[in-house]
Each structure stands twice: as structure tokens, then as C-alpha cells.
C-alpha positions in Angstrom: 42.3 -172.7 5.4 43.8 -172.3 9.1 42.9 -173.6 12.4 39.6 -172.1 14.1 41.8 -170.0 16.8 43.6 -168.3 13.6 40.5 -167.5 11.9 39.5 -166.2 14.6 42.3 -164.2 15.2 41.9 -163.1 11.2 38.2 -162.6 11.5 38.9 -160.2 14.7 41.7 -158.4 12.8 39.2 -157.9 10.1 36.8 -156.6 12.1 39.1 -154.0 14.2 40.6 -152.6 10.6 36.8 -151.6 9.8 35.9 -150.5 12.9 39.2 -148.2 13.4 39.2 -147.2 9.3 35.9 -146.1 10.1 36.5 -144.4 13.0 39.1 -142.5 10.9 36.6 -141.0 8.7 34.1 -139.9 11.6 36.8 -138.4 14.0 37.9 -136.0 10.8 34.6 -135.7 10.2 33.6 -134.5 13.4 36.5 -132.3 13.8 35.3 -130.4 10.7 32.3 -129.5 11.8 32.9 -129.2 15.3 35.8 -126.2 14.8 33.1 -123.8 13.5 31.4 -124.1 16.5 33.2 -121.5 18.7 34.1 -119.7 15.8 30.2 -118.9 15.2 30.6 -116.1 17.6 33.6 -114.6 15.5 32.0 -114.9 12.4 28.7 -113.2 13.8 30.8 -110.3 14.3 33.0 -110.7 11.4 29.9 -110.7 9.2 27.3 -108.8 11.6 25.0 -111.3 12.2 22.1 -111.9 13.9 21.3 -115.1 16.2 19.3 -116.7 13.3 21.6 -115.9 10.5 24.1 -117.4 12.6 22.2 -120.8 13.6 21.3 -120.5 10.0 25.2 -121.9 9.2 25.0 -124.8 11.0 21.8 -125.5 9.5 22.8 -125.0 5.9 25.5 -128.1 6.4 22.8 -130.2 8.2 20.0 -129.7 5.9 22.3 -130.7 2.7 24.1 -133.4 5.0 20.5 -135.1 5.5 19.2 -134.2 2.4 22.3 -136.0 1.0 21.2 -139.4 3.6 19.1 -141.6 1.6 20.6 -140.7 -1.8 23.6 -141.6 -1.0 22.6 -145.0 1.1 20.8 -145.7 -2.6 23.8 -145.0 -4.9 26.2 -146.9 -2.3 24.1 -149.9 -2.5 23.7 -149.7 -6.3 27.6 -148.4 -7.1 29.2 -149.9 -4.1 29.1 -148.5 -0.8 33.1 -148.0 -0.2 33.2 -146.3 -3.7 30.4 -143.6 -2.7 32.1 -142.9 0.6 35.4 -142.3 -0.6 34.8 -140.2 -3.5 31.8 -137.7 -1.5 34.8 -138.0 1.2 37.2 -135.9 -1.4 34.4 -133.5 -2.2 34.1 -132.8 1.6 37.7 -132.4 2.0 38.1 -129.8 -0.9 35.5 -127.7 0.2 36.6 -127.7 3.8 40.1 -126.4 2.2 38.3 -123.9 0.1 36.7 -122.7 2.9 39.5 -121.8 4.6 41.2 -120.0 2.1 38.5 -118.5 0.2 35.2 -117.7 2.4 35.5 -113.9 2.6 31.7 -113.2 2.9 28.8 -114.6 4.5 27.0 -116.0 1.0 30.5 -117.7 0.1 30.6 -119.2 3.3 27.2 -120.6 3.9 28.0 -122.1 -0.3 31.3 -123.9 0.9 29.7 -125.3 4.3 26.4 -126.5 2.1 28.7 -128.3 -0.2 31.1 -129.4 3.0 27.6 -131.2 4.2 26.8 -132.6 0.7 30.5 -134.3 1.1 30.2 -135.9 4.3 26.4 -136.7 3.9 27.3 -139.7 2.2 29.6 -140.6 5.0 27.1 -142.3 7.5 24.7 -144.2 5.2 27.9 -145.7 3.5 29.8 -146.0 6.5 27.6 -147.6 8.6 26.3 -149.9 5.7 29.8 -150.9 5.4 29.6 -152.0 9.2 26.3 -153.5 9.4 26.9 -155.8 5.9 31.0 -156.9 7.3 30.7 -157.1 10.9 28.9 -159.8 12.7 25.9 -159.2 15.5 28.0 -160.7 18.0 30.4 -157.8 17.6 28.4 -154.9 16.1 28.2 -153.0 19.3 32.0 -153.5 20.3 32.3 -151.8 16.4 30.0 -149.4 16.4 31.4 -148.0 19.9 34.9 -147.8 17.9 33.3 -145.6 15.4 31.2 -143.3 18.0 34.8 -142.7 20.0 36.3 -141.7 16.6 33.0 -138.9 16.4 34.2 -137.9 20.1 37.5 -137.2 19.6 36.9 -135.1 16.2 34.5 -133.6 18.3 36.4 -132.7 21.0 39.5 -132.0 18.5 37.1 -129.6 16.5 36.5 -127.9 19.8 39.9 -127.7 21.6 41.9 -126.4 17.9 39.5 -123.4 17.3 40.0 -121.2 19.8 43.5 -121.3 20.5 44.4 -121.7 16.9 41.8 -118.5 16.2 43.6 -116.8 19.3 47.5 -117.2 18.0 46.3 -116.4 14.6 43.5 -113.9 14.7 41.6 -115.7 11.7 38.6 -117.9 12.1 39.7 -119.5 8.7 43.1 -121.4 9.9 41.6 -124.1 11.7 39.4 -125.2 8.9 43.0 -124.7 7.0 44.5 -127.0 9.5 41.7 -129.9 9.2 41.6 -129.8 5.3 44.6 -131.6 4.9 44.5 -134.9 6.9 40.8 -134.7 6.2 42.1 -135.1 2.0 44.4 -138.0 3.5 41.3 -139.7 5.0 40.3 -141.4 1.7 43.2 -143.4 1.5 42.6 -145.2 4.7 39.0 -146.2 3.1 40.6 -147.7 -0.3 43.5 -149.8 1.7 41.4 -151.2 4.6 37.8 -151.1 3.7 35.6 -154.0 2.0 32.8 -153.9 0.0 30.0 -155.5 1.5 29.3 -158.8 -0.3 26.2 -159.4 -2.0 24.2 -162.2 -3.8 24.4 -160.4 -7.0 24.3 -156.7 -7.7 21.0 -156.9 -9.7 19.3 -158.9 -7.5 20.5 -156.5 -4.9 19.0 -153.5 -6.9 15.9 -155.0 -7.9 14.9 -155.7 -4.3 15.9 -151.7 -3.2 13.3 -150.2 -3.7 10.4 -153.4 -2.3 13.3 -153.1 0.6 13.1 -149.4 1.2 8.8 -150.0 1.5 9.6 -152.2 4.3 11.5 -149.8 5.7 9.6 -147.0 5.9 6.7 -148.8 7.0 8.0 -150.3 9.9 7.1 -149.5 13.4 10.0 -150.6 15.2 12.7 -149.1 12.7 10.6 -146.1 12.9 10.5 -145.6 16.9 14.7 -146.2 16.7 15.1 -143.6 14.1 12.9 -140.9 16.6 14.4 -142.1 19.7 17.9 -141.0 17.6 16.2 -137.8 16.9 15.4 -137.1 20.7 19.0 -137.1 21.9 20.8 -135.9 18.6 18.1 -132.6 19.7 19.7 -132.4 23.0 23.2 -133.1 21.8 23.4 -130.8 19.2 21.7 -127.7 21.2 24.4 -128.8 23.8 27.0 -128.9 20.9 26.6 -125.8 18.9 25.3 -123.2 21.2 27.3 -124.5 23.8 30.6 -122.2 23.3 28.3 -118.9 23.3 26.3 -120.2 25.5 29.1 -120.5 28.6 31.1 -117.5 27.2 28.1 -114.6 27.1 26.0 -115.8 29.9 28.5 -117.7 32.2 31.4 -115.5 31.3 33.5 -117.6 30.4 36.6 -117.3 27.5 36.2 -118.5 23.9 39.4 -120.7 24.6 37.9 -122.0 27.7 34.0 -122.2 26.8 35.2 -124.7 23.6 37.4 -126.5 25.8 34.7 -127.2 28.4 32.4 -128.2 25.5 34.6 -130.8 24.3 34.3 -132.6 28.0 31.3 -134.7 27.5 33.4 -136.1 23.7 36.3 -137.3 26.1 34.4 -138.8 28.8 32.2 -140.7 26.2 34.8 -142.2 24.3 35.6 -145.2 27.4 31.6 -145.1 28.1 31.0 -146.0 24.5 33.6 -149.0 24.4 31.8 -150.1 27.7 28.4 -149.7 26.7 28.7 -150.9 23.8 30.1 -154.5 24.4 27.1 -154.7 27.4 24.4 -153.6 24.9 26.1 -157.3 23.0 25.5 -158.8 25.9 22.8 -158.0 27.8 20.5 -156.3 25.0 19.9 -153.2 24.0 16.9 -151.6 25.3 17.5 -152.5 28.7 20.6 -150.0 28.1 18.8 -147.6 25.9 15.7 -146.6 28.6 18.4 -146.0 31.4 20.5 -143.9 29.5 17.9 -141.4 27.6 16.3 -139.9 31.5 19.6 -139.5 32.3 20.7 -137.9 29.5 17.5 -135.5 29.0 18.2 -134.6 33.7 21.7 -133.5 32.3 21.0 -131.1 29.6 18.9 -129.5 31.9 21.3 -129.1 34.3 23.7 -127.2 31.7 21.3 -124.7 31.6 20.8 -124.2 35.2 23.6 -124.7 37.4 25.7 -121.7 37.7 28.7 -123.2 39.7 32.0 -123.8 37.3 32.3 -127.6 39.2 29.4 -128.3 38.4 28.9 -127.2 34.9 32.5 -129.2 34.4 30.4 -132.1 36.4 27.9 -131.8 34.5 29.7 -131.8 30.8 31.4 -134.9 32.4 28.4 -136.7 33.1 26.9 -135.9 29.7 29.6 -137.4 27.8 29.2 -140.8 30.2 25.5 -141.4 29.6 25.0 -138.9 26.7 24.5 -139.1 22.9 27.2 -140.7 21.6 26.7 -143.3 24.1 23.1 -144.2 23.7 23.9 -144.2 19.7 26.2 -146.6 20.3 23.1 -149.2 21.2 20.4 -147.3 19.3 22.8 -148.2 15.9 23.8 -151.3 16.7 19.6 -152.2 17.4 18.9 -150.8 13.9 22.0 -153.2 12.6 20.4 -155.9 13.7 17.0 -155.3 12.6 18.2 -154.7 9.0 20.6 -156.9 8.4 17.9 -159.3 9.0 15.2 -158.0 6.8 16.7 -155.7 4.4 20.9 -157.0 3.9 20.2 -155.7 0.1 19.6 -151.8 1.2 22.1 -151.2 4.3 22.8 -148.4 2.3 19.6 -146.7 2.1 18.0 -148.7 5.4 20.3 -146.3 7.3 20.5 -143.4 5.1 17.0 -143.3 6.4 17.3 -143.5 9.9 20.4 -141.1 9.5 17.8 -138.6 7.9 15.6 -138.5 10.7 18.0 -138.5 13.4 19.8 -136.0 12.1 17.3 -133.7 11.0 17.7 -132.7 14.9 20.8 -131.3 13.4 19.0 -128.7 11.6 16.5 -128.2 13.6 18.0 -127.9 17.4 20.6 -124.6 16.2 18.1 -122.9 14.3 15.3 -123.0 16.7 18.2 -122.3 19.2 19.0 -119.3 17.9 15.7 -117.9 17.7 15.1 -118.6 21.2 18.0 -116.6 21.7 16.4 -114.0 19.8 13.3 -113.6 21.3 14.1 -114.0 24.9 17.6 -113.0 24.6 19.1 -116.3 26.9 19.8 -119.2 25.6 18.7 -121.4 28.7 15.0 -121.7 26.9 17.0 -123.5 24.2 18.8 -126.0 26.8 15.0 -126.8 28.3 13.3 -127.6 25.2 16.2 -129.5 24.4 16.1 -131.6 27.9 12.0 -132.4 27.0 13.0 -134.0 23.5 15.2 -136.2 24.6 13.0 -137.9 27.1 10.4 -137.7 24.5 13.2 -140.3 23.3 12.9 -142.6 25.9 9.3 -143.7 25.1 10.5 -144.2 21.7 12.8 -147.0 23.1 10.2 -148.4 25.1 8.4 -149.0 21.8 10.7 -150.5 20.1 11.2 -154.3 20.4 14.5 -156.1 20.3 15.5 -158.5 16.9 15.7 -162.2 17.9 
């Protein structure tokens, strides 16, 4: 059996080898998607694009990454969550890799990032079922904080390989080359360290699914989490993908250096997250959540208007201490707590639902983007709208009440 102070000891290992496994699978993640972001302007030229036919990339991988959200929270909780994840990781991997060495027109492209989203879709209703069902309240923030730094460095890894990989090379296709491979490794780390989620029987578990998902979706306080982590992914993912062409055709800056700049606000949250994260299990999470969103939503505005380099660099700083990732950080670990306590037999599609919504921002924010773009022919409309949304965000918080 052991001595309490050992399994404690155990029970903290236990909970560190999810947290960092996990974290695996969202930095590679992140990194995937995040390279084609200042390779969109390359691409648009490469293929002759217009602004919407190039948002209309991003989009392709979001709609099929949220379309793939409660689907794969479903089959996860009926086949096993850690057995979904690892085998729609693979299919993500391969056609990242097939991407890079095959996507010589614009129809094969937008194909192999559809089925790049369908991959990875599965990744955050299994994931974070995985976290919710093995790690305890007391340290579900700490955890989920772990995760989110693993989304900011992929992020900022995505970002700060493209252009000078794209510059030495002269093809826009390398860097997805480059990320295919550890990307296929990524799987292993889930079989070795990753449990399944225990359950008190697996037909019990799937008889109560679908009375569990009805609860779900007709609950108010689950409901105003999953649009408060609509609000700021909006914001984030404006900031995100148009970001690069943003800072490179109206503030003049290099491709090299306008995806480098974007990837300050992933470095600067990674230590705001671990911080924020152990406070929101400490001191509660709204408190946390309805500071951070008027901050964040004052910020994104600010990318859009200041025209002075320091404080654009100030201002990417700042956005990655009080920004997205951050407020995630309490936003998921608020949802954890809510369903592990009325719904432990649908983790998988509980947050394969909340995923959904919050990510539909994903496909929404670059393609309305880019027809801003179009019709005014500046992106800083884009930035605004973006800045609105995200406050809109903090009333959703203010709705919300905290589990007991």
C-alpha cells in the first residue's frame, strides 16, 4: 500500500505524466496549425488567391475540427477515450505529411487540411476527458495550465519555424514536412503514459450518454462557459491568423519578423497560465475569469491601433499575460468541475460540446476576417470586431456560477 507522503508523491507523479503527456499532444498540435499561418500570404500568391479564399483555409480545418468535437467526445466515451485520441492522432499526423509533400494545388490543399482537422478534432474532447475523469479538482487548474503552455509553445513553434524555414528553402511545404514527423511520434507518448478514465461499467456508462448529453445542453451555466470560450477564442484567433499579414502589409513589417512578433503573446502566456492556473484552485475561478476577459478584449484593440513597434511588441506581450490561453486555463478547469460532478459518464462528449462552441470562433473569426479585408481593404475592422466579442465574454462569466 505505502505511506500517505508516498502516495502522494505517486498520486502527484501520476498527475504530472498526464498533464505533460497531454501537453505533448497539444504543443504538436498547435505547431501544426500555427506554421500555415504566415505561410497564408505565400500560398495566396502561390495559388492567386483572394482574401476569402484564403481565410477560407483556415476555416476548412476548423469547421471539420468542430464538426469532428462531439463525435469524437461520444465514441471516446463509448470505445475508450485514450484509444480515440491516439488513433484520430495518426490520421492527423499522415495528412500533415501528405500535405507537405503532395499539396500542389489549392483543392488538394484545402482536402489534406480538412482531413488534418478531422485528425486533431478528436484531440480536445478526448484529451481533456482524459484530464477531467484522472485528475482531481484540487489540481485541475495546476493541469490544465500544463496543457494550455504546451498549446503556447506549438503555437509559438508553428510561428517562429515558418518563415525562416520558408526563407532558407523557398517552399511553403517544408515546415509542414518538418512537423509531420515528431507529430507521427506523438502517439506513442499517449499509449505509454496515458490512462483510461475509470468507469463504473462501460454499459452503464453508455446508457446514461445520451440522458447525460440532455443535461448538458440544457444547462445554463455550462452554456454561458462554452460562450464566454467563444468570446476570447474570437479575439485570439483574429489575433492569431491574420496577425502575420496583418503587421507585414499594413505595419511593414518582414514575414520572418511579423510571425515572430506573433508568437509573443504564446511565450509570455506559458508562466501566466502555470500562475493563473494554481490561483483559479485557490481562490475560484470567476473572480479570475471577469478580470481577465476586459483586459484581454482593451488589448486586441490596441493591436490594431498603436502604430509604434514597442508598443505593438508591448502589446503582443501583454496579450499573452492576460490573454486566451490564460483565461482558458480557468474557463476549462470551471467546466471540469461542473461535469465531473453531474455528467463523469460523458466527459467525452460534455466537452466535445463546449469545444464545439468555442471553437466555432475558429471558423468564424478568419473568414469574417478576411472579408473585412476585402471590403474595406484593412484589416484593423477585423481587430475591432474582434475586441467587442471578447468582452461580450465577460458577461458570460458573470453568468456563470461557480460548482460547490
Amino acid at each position: 500500500m505505502g505511506s500517505a507522503p508516498e502516495l502522494a508523491v505517486r498520486e502527484r507523479s501520476r498527475v504530472m505524466a498526464v498533464a505533460f503527456s497531454l501537453a505533448m499532444g497539444a504543443l504538436f498540435m498547435y505547431a501544426d496549425r500555427t506554421v500555415l499561418y504566415p505561410m497564408l500570404k505565400v500560398i495566396a500568391e502561390d495559388f492567386n488567391l483572394s482574401g476569402t479564399a484564403t481565410g477560407f483555409i483556415t476555416s476548412t480545418y476548423f469547421s471539420l475540427y468542430v464538426a469532428m468535437q462531439v463525435p469524437a467526445g461520444m465514441l471516446g466515451d463509448r470505445l475508450g477515450l485514450r484509444k480515440v485520441l491516439i488513433i484520430f492522432y495518426l490520421l492527423g499526423a499522415a495528412a500533415l505529411l501528405f500535405l507537405g509533400l503532395s499539396a500542389n494545388s489549392y483543392l488538394l490543399l484545402i482536402v489534406l487540411v480538412g482531413l488534418h482537422g478531422i485528425g486533431m478534432g478528436a484531440y480536445y474532447p478526448t484529451s481533456y476527458g482524459i484530464n477531467i475523469g484522472t485528475v482531481p479538482k484540487e489540481r485541475r487548474g495546476l493541469a490544465s495550465a500544463i496543457i494550455n503552455s504546451g498549446m503556447s509553445v506549438g503555437t509559438a513553434l508553428g510561428l517562429v519555424v515558418a518563415g525562416p524555414v520558408y526563407s532558407l528553402t523557398g517552399s511553403w511545404r517544408i515546415p509542414f514536412l518538418l512537423l509531420a514527423v515528431p507529430t507521427l511520434l506523438v502517439p506513442l507518448v499517449f499509449r505509454r503514459y496515458l490512462p483510461e478514465p475509470a468507469q463504473d461499467g462501460k454499459s452503464r456508462a453508455v446508457s446514461n450518454q445520451a440522458v447525460d448529453l440532455r443535461r448538458i445542453l440544457a444547462d445554463r451555466d455550462l452554456w454561458a462557459l462554452n460562450l464566454a470560450a467563444f468570446c476570447a477564442g474570437y479575439g485570439f484567433w483574429v489575433a492569431l491568423t491574420w496577425g502575420p499579414s496583418f503587421f507585414a502589409s499594413e505595419r511593414s513589417l518582414a514575414l520572418t519578423t511579423a510571425g515572430a512578433l506573433t508568437a509573443l503573446p504564446a511565450l509570455s502566456a506559458i508562466p501566466a497560465a502555470l500562475l493563473v492556473g494554481r490561483l483559479s484552485d485557490k481562490l475560484g475561478r470567476r473572480k479570475l475569469a471577469l478580470l481577465l476577459y476586459p483586459l484581454q478584449a482593451l488589448t486586441i484593440f490596441g493591436l490594431a491601433y498603436v502604430k509604434s513597434f514597442p508598443l505593438l511588441i508591448g502589446a503582443l506581450i501583454f496579450y499573452g499575460l492576460i490573454g486566451r490561453t490564460v483565461s482558458d486555463t480557468v474557463i476549462v478547469s470551471w467546466f471540469g468541475d461542473y461535469v465531473s460532478r453531474k455528467s463523469p459518464h460523458a466527459l467525452g462528449a460534455a466537452v466535445g460540446v463546449f469545444n464545439l462552441v468555442g471553437m466555432s470562433s475558429a471558423v468564424l473569426a478568419p473568414l469574417i476576417s478576411g472579408m473585412v479585408k476585402d471590403l474595406t481593404g484593412s484589416l484593423v475592422g477585423a481587430f475591432y470586431i474582434g475586441a467587442l466579442i471578447v468582452l461580450a465574454g465577460m458577461i458570460c462569466t458573470g453568468v456563470a456560477r461557480e460548482a460547490q
